[in-house]
RODO-2510 file (C-alpha; in nm, 4 decimals, decimal comma):
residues 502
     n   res          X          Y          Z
     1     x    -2,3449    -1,8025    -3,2105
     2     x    -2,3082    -1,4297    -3,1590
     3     x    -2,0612    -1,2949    -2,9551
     4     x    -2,0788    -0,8993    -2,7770
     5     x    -1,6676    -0,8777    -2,7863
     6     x    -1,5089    -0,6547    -2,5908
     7     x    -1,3407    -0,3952    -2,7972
     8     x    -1,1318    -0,1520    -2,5972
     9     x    -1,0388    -0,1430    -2,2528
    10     x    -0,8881     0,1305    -2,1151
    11     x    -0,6662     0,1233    -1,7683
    12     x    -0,6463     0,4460    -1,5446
    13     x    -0,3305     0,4281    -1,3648
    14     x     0,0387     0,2987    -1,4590
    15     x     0,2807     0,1980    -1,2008
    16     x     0,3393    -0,1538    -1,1335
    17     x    -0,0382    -0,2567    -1,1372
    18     x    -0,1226    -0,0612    -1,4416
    19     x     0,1628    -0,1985    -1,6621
    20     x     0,1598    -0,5320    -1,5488
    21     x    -0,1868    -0,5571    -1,6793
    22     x    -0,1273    -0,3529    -1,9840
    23     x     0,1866    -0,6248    -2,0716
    24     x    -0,0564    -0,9135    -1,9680
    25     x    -0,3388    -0,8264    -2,1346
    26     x    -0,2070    -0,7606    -2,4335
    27     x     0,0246    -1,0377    -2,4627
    28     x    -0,2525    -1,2836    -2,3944
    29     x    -0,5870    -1,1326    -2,5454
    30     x    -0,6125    -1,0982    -2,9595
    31     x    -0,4604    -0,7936    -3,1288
    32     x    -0,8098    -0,6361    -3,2155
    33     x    -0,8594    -0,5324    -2,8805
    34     x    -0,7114    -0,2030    -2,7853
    35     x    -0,5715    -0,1370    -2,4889
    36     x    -0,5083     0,2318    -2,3670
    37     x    -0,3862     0,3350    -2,0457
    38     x    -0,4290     0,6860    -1,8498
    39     x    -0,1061     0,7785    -1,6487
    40     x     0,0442     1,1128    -1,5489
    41     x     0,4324     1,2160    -1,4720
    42     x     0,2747     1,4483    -1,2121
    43     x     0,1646     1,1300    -0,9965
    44     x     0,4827     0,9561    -0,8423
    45     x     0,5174     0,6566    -0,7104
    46     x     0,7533     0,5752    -0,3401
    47     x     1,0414     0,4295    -0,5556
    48     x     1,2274     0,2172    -0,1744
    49     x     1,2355    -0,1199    -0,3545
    50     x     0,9713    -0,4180    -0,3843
    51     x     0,9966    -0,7825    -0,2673
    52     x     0,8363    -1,0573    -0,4144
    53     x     0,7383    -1,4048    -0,3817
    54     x     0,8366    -1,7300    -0,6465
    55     x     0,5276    -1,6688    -0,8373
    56     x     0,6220    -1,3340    -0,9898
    57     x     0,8728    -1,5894    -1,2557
    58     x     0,5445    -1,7444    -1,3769
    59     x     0,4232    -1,3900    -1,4689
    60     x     0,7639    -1,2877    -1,6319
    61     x     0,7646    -1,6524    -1,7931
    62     x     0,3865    -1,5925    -1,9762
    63     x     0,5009    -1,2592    -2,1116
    64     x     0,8206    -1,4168    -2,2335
    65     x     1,0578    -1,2026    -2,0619
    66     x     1,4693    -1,2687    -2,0147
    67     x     1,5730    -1,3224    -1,6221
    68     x     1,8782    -1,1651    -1,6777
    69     x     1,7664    -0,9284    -1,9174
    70     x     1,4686    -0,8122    -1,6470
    71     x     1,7289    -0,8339    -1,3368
    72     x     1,9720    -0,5885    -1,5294
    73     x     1,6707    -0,3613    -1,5947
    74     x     1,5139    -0,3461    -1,2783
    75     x     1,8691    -0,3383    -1,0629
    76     x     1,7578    -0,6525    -0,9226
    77     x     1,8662    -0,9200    -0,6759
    78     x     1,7516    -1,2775    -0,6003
    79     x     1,5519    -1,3473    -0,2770
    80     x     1,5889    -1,7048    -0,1294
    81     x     1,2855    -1,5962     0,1375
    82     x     1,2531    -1,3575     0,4647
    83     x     1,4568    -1,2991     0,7875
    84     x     1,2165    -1,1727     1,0418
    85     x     1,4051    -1,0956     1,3356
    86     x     1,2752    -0,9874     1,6794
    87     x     0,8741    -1,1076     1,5981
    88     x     0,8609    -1,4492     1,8620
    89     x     1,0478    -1,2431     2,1179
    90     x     1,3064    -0,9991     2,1199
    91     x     1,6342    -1,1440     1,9833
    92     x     1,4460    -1,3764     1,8280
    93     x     1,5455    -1,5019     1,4834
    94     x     1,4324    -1,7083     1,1455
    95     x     1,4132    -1,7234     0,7806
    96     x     1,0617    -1,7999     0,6328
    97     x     1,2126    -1,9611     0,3219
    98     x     1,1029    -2,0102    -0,0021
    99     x     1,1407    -2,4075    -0,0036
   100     x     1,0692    -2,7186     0,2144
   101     x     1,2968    -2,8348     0,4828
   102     x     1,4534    -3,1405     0,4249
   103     x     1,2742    -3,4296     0,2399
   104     x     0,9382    -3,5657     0,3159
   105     x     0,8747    -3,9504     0,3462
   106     x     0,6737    -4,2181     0,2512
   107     x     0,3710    -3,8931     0,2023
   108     x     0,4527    -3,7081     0,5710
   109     x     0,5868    -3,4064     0,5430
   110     x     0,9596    -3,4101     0,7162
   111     x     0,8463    -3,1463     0,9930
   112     x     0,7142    -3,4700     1,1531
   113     x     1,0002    -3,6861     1,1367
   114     x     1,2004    -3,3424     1,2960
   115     x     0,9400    -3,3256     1,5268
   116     x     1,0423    -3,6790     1,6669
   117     x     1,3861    -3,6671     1,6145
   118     x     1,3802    -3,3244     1,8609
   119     x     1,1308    -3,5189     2,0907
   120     x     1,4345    -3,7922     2,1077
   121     x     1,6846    -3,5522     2,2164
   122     x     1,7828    -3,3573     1,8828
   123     x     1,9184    -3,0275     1,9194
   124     x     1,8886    -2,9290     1,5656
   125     x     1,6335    -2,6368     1,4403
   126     x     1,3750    -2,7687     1,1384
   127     x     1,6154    -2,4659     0,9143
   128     x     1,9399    -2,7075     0,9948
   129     x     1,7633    -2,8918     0,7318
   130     x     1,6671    -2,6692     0,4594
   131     x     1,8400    -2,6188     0,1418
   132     x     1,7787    -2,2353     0,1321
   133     x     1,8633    -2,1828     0,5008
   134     x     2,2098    -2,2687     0,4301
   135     x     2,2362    -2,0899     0,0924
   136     x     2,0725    -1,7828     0,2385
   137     x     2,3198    -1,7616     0,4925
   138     x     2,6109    -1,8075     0,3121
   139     x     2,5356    -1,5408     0,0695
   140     x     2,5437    -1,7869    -0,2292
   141     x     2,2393    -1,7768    -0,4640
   142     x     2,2499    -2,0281    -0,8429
   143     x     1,9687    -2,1924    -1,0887
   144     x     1,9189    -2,4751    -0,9217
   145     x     1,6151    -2,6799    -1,0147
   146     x     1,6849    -3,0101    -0,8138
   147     x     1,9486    -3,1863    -0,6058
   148     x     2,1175    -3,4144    -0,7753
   149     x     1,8912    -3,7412    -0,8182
   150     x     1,7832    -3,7018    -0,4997
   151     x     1,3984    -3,6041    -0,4443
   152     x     1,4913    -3,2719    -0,3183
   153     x     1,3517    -2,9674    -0,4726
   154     x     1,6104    -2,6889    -0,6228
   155     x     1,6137    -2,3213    -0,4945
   156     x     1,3031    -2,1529    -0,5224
   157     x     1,3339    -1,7822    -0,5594
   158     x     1,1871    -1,4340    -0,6346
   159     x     1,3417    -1,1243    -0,6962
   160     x     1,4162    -0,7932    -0,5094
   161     x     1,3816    -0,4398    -0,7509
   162     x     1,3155    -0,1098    -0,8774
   163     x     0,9223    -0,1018    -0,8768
   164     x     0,9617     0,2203    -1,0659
   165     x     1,2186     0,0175    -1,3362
   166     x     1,0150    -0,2621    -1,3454
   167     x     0,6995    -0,0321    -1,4315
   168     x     0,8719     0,1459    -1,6967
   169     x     1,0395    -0,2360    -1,8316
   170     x     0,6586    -0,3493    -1,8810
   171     x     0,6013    -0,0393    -2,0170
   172     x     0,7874    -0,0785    -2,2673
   173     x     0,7243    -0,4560    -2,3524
   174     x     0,3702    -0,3158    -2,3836
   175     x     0,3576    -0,0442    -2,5908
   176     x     0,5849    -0,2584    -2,8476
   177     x     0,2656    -0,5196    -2,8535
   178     x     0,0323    -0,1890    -2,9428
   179     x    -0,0792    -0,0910    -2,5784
   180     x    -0,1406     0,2721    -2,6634
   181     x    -0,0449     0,5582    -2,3746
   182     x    -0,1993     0,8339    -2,2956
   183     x    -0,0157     1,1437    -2,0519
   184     x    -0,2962     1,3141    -1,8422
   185     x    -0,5253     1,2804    -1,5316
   186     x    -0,8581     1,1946    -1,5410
   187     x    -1,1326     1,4709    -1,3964
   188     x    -1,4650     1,3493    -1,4149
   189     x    -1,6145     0,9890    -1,4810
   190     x    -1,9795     0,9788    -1,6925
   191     x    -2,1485     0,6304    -1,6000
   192     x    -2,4638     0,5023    -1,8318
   193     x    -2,7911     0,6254    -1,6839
   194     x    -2,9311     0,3115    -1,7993
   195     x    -2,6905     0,0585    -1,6420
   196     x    -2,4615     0,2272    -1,4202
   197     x    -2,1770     0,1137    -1,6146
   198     x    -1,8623     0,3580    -1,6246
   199     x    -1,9186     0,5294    -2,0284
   200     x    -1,6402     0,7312    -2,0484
   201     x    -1,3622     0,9447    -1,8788
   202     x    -1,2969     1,2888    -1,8988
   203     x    -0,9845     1,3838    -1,9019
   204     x    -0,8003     1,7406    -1,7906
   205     x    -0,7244     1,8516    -2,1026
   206     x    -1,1226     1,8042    -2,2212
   207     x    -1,0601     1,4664    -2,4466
   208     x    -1,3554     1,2301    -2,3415
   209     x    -1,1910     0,8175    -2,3306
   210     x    -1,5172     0,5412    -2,3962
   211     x    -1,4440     0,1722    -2,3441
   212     x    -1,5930    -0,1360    -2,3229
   213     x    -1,4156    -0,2459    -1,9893
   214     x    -1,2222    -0,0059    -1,7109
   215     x    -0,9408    -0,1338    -1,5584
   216     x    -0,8782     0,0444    -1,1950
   217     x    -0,5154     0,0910    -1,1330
   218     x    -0,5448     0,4551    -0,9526
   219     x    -0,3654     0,3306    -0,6358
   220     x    -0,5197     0,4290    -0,3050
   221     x    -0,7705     0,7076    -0,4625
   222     x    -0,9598     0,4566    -0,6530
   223     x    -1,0776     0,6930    -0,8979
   224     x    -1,2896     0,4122    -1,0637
   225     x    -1,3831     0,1607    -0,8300
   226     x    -1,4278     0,4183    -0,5036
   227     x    -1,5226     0,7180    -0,6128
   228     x    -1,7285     0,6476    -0,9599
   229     x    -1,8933     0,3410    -0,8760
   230     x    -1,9104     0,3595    -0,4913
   231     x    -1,7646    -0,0182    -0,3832
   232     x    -1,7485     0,0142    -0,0068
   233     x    -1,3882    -0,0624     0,1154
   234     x    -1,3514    -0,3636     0,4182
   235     x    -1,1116    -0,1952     0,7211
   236     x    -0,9103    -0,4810     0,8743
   237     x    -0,7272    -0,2628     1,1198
   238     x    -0,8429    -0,4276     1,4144
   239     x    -0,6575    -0,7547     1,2860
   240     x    -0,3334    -0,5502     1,1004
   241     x    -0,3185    -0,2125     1,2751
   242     x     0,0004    -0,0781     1,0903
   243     x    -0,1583     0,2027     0,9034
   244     x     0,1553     0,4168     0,8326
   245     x     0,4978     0,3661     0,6684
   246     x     0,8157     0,6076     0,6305
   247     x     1,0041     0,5168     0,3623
   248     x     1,4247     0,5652     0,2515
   249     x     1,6819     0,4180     0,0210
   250     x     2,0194     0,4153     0,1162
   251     x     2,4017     0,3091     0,0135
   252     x     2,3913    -0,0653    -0,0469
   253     x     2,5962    -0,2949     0,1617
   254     x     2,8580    -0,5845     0,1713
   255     x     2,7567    -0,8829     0,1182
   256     x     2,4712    -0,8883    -0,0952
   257     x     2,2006    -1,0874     0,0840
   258     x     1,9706    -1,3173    -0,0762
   259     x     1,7095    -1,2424     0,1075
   260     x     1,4430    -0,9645     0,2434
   261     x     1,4795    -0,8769     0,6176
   262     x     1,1634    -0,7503     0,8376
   263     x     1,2545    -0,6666     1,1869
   264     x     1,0130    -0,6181     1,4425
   265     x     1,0406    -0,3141     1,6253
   266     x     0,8370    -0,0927     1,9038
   267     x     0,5485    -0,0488     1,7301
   268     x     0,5876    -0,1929     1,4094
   269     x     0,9002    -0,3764     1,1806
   270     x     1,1407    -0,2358     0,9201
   271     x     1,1995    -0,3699     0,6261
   272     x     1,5439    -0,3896     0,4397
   273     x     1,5372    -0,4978     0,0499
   274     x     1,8550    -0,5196    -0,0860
   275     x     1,9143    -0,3993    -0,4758
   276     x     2,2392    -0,3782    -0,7252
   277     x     2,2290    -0,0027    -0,6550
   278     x     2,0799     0,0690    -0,3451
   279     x     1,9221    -0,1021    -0,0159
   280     x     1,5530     0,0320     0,0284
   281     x     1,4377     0,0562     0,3494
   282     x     1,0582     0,1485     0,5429
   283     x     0,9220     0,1586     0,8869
   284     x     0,5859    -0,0014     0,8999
   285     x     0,3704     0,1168     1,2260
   286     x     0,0470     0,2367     1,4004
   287     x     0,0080     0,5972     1,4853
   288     x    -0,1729     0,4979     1,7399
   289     x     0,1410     0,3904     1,9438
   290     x     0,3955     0,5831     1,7939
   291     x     0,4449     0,9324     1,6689
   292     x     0,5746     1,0263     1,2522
   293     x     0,9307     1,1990     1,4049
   294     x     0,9449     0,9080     1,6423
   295     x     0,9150     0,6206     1,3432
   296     x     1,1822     0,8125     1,1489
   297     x     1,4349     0,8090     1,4208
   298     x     1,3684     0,4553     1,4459
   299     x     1,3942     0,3874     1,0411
   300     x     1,7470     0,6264     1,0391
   301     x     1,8911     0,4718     1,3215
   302     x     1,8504     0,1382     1,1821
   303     x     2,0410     0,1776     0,8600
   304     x     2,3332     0,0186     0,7212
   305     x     2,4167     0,3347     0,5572
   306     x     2,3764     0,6813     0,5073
   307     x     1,9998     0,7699     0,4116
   308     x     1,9481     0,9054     0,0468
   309     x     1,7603     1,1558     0,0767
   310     x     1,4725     1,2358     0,3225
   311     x     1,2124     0,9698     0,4554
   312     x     0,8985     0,9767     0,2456
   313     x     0,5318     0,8870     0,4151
   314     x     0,2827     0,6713     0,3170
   315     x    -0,0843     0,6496     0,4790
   316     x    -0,2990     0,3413     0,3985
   317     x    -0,5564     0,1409     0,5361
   318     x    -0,5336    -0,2649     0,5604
   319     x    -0,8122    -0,3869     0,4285
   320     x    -0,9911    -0,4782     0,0709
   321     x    -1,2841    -0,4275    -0,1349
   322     x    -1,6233    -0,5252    -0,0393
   323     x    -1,6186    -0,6469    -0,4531
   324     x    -1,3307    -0,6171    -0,6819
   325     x    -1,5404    -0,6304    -1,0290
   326     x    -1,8047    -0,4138    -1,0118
   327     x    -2,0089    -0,3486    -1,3347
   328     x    -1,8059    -0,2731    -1,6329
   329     x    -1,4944    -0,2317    -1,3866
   330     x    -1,2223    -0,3871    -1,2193
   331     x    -0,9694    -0,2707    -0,9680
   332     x    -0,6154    -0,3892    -0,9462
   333     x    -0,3515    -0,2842    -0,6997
   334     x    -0,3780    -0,0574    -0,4536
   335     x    -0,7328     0,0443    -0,5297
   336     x    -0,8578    -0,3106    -0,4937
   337     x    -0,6968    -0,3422    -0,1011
   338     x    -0,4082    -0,2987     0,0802
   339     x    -0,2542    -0,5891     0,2805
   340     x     0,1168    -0,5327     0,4842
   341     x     0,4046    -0,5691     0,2584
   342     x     0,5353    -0,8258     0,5408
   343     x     0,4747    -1,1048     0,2809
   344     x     0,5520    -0,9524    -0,0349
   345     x     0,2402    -1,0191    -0,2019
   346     x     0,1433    -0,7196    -0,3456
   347     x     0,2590    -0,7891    -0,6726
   348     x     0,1154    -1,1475    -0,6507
   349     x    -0,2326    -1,0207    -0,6398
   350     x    -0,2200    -0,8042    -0,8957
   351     x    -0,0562    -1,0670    -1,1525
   352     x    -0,2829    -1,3622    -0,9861
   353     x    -0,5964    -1,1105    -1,0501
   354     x    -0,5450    -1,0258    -1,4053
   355     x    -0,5047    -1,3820    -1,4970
   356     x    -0,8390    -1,4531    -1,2930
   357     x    -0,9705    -1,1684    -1,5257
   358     x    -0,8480    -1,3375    -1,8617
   359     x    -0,9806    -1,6737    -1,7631
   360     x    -1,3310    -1,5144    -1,6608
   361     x    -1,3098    -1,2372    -1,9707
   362     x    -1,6061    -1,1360    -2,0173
   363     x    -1,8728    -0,9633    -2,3180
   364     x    -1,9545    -0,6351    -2,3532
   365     x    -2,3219    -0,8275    -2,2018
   366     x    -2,0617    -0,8850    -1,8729
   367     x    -2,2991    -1,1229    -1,7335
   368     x    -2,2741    -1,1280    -1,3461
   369     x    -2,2066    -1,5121    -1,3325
   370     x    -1,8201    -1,3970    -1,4236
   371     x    -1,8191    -1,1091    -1,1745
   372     x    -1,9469    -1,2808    -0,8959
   373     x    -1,6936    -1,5573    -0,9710
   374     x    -1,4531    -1,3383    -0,9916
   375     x    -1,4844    -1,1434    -0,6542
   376     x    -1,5327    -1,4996    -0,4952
   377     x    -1,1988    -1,5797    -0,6435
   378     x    -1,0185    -1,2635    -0,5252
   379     x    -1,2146    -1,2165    -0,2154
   380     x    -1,0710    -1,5547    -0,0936
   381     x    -0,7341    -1,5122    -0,1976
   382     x    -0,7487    -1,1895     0,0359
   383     x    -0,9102    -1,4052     0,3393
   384     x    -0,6628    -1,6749     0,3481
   385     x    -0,3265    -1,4137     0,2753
   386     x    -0,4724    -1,1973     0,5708
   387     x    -0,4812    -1,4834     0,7889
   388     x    -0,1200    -1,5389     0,7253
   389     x    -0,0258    -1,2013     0,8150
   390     x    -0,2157    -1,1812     1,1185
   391     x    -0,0340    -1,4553     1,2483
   392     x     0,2848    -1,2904     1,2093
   393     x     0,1375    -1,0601     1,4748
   394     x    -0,0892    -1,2629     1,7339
   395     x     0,1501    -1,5732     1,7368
   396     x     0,4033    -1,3437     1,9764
   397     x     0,5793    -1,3737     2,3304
   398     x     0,6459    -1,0182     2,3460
   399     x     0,4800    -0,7887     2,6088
   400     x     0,7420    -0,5297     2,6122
   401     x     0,5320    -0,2658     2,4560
   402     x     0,1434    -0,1716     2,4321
   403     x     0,1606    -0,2435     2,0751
   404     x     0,2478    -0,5929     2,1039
   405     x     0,0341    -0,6567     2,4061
   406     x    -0,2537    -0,5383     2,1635
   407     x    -0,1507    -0,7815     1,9206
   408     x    -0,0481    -1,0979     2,1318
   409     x    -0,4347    -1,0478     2,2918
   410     x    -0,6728    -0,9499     1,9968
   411     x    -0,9128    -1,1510     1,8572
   412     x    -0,8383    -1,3023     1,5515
   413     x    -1,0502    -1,5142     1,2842
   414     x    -1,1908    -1,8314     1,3889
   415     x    -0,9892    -1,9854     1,0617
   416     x    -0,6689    -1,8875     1,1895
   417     x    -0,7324    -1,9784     1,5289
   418     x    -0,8468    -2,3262     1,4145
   419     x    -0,5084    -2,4064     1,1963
   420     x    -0,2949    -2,2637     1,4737
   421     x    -0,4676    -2,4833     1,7384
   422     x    -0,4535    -2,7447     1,5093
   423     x    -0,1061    -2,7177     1,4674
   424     x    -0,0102    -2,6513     1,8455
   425     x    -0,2226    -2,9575     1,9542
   426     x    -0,1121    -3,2336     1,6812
   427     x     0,1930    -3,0756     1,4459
   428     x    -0,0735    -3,0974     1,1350
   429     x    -0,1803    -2,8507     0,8976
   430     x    -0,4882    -2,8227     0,6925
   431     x    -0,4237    -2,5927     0,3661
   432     x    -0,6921    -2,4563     0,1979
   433     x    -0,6649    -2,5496    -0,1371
   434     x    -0,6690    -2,1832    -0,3066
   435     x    -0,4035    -2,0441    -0,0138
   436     x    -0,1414    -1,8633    -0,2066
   437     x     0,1146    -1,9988     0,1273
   438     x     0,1934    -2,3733     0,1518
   439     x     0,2021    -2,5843     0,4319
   440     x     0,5882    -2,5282     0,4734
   441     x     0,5159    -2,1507     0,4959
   442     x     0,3118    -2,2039     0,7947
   443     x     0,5165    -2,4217     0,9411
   444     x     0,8281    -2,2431     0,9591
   445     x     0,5933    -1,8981     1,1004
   446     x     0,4863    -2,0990     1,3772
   447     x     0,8173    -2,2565     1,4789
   448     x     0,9878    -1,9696     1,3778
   449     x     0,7405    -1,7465     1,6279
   450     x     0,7345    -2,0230     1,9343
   451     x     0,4093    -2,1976     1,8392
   452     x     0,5363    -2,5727     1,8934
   453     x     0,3249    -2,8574     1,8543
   454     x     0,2638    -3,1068     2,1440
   455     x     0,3378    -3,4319     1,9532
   456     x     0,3985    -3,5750     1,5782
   457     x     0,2398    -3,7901     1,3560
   458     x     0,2452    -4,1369     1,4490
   459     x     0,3042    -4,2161     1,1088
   460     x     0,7036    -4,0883     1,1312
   461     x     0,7263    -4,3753     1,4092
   462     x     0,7313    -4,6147     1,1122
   463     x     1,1369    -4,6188     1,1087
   464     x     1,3648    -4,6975     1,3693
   465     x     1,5190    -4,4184     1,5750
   466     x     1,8696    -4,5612     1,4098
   467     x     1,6551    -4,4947     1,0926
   468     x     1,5952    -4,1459     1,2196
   469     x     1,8916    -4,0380     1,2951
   470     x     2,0603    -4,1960     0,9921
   471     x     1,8346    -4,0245     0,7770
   472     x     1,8844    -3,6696     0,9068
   473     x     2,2230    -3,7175     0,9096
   474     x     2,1577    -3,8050     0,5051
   475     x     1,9889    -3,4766     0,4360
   476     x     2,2145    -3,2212     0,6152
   477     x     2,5045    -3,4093     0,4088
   478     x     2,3178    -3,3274     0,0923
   479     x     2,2396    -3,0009     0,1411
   480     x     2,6177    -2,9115     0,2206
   481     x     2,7059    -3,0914    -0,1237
   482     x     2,4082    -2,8974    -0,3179
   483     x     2,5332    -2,5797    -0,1084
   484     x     2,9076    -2,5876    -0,1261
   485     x     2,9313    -2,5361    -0,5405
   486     x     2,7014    -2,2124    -0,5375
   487     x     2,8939    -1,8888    -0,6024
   488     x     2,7933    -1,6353    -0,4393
   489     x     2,5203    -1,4212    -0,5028
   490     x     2,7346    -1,1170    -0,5715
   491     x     2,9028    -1,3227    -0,7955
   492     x     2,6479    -1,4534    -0,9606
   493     x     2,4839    -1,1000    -1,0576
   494     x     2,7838    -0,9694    -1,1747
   495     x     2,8449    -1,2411    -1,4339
   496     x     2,4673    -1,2740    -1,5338
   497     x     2,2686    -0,9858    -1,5120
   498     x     2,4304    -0,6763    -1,3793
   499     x     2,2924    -0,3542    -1,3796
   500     x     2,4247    -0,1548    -1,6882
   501     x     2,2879     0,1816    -1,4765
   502     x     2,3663     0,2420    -1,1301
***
């Protein structure tokens, strides 16, 4: 059998997206390949801070990287989940943790048995219950992979930090593996009369680039992907109509929270990420309802400190790709689609993409039965994580503003409006297999947002209500035992992985 290998792929962009899949690629595809990536110095990057989600350790696990070693780096922090404050209604308040509440039985999930229990006259919330409620809140954050011999899950946790460190941390684990950079922009794209396939770049200084396989990673211009090869983009502004964001670091705080806050405000939500060095901070909102000056008295008077330096603005449009392989090219990041930060997925996609891409690699033949499995793939991953965020949005109570009423009243996709009805009319759930959120996810949105279901499962009526209350009792006393030896999460950083800079 003869085989049309792939011989050199070449990445236009650096940043998060274009390192990440420089360190990944290389790291998991054979050393004869060559990798080369395009970036300039000229093109910076909004350096406020990124948030992540648990899956971003599976990506650090595959390219063997140290926690501590990668914490220090990046100036990180540990995130136990997000406090989204002022989204149900205003003074509203919840944590959309990382982990389950409490413990399920006998295969329900325990939001049913708290279901009951509240329908018998508990006054407890679900997050009474929950492992990473009560760690969040008392600022304590340790390795903790299970609870004792109990069937409790550990702390599940991501990371908040320095996009711009992290970049230049990959950067630097791939250039050691043979990643070869190159400093320049790229001016003119030559595609294959023949095929349509991208052939080579030409870059500013004159040097032509060929490759095998392009790798888009040109942010929001999509030199590749847009412009080159002509992939119409899919405008989702009619379900997320934030379409502008001011962005600021400032002074970090006392006590170092374990967790992301997003707070809802007029016409849009802040968010607050908390790192060793500083706290970044952005204003997410529609320009449709509110002005640029008035969005950056809103971020600056919502600090915990002084602002460093000036707010810095950022234009996008929600949305995705119509196809995210197209041809001899594939976008990552920003030029594949843009969905709200209000999840912190961004880095998810790209690291769930490129190992979509190294399961499906394909020939230099790139037969289409691997693109168009591919852009199913990523094209559903974007469906079900946009559902999700509109939620966020639609499942409100508050009419104080236009923007709101918008959102509380728009039409939203038949699939979310089946799982929230669902939920509202029986306390179930059905996940999609390939969602990135689980069921607990959803769950604690909808409670947290004032979408309560009418009844529970009958199956949590197979225990007494002395049963019941016995066994909630049980898991509230073993969370305060798993809880109460934690250090804190100051603590913690500062004898494991502090930041050498500041």
């Amino acid at each position: 059998m003869q085989t049309d290998h792939i011989e050199k792929i070449v990445i236009v962009g650096g940043g998060t997206a274009g390192w990440v899949a420089a360190a990944a690629l290389s790291k998991m595809l054979p050393d004869k390949i060559r990798i080369t990536l395009i970036e300039s110095d000229a093109i910076r990057t909004v350096g406020v801070g990124e948030a992540t989600i648990p899956q971003i350790r599976r990506l650090n696990g595959m390219l063997g990287l140290d926690e501590n070693e990668f914490v220090s780096e990046t100036n990180g922090t540990f995130k136990l989940g997000i406090e989204f404050n002022n989204w149900g209604q205003l003074g509203d308040s919840y944590l959309h943790t990382f982990g389950d509440a409490g413990i399920n039985l006998s295969n329900l999930h325990f939001h049913q048995y708290w279901l009951r229990h509240h329908a018998e006259g508990g006054t407890g919330s679900l997050w009474d219950y929950s492992l990473h409620h009560k760690a969040a809140y008392a600022h304590k954050f340790g390795r903790l992979e299970r609870v004792g011999n109990t069937s409790m899950t550990g702390l599940a946790y991501a990371y908040h930090f320095d996009a711009g460190r992290y970049a230049a941390y990959l950067r630097k684990k791939a250039e050691a593996t043979g990643v070869t950079r190159i400093e320049g922009k790229v001016e003119g794209v030559q595609l294959a009369p023949d095929t349509g396939h991208i052939k080579s770049l030409k870059l500013e200084n004159g040097d032509t680039l060929e490759g095998d396989l392009f790798i888009d990673c040109s942010g929001f211009r999509a030199l590749l992907i847009g412009q080159a090869l002509d992939v119409e983009y899919r405008d989702w502004s009619h379900w997320l109509p934030c379409n502008r964001a001011v962005a600021v670091g400032c002074k970090t705080s006392s006590p170092l929270l374990p967790y992301t806050k997003a707070t809802a405000h007029e016409a849009g939500w802040q968010w607050r990420i908390p790192l060793q060095h500083r706290t970044g901070n952005g204003h997410v909102f529609c320009d449709s309802f509110i002005s640029e000056d008035e969005a950056v008295e809103t971020l600056l008077k919502n600090l915990d400190a002084p602002a460093l330096g000036e707010p810095k603005p950022l234009r996008f449009t929600t949305g995705r790709r119509e196809k995210f392989w197209h041809k001899n090219c594939v976008s990552l990041g920003l030029s594949s689609g843009f969905l709200e930060p209000l999840e912190s997925t961004s880095i998810h996609l790209i690291q769930s993409n490129v190992s979509k891409l190294i399961e499906l690699f394909p020939t230099r033949a790139f037969d289409e039965s691997h693109e168009a499995e591919y852009n199913r793939q990523v094209s559903n991953e974007y469906d079900l994580i946009r559902d999700f965020l509109i939620l966020h949005y639609h499942q409100t109570q508050r009419d104080d503003s236009e923007f709101w009423r918008y959102c509380a009243n728009m039409d939203v996709p038949d699939s979310l409006t089946a799982k929230m009805e669902l939920f509202e009319n029986t306390g179930l759930l059905y996940r999609n297999p390939e969602d990135l959120f689980r069921e607990s996810s959803w769950v604690q949105v909808m409670l947290g947002q004032g979408l309560h279901p009418k009844q529970y499962h009958a199956m949590a009526d197979r225990i007494s209500s002395d049963q019941l209350a016995r066994f909630m009792s049980d898991v509230q006393t073993i969370i305060g035992r798993a809880t109460d030896p934690l250090p804190s999460h100051q603590d913690f950083i500062e004898t494991q992985c502090k930041a050498a800079l500041q």
